[in-house]
C-alpha positions as CSV (number, residue, x, y, z in Angstrom):
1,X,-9.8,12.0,6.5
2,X,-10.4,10.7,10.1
3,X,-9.7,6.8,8.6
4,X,-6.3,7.9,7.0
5,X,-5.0,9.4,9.8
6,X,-5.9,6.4,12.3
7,X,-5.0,4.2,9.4
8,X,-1.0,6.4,9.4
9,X,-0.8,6.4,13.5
10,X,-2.0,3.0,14.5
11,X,-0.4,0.7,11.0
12,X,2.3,3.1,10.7
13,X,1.5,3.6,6.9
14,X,3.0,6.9,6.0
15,X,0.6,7.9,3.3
16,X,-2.9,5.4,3.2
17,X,-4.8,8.0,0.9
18,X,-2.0,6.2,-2.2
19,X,-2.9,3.0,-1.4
20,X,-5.7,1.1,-3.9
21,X,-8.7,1.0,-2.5
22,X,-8.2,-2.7,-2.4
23,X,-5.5,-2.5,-0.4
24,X,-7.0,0.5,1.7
25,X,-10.4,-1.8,2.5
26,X,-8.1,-4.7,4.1
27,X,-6.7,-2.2,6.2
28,X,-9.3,-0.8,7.3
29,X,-10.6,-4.1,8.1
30,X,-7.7,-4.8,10.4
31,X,-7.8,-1.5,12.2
32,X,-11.7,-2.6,12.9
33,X,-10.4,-5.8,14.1
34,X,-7.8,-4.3,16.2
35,X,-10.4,-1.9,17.7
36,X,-13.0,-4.8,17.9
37,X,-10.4,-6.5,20.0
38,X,-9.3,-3.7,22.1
39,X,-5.6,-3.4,21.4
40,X,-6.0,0.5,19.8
41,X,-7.5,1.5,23.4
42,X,-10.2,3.0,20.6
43,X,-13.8,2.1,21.4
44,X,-15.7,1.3,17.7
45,X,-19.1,2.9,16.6
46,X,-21.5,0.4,16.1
């Protein structure tokens, strides 16, 4: 999945499909936030 492997790259998390989806949601939220802010150099799709 495109959202693990940003999540492994960019949060250095070696496996994010183990996580709970707890967890997984927050960081997802903080990749978005990252993104949002422009430190990934990754534009998001809104």
């Amino acid at each position: 999945m495109k959202a693990d492997a940003l999540m492994s790259f960019f949060l250095h998390i070696p496996f994010p499909e183990q996580l709970s989806d707890e967890v997984w949601a927050m960081k997802w939220a903080q990749l978005g936030w990252l993104a949002e802010k422009g430190f990934l150099g990754i534009k998001n799709k809104e």
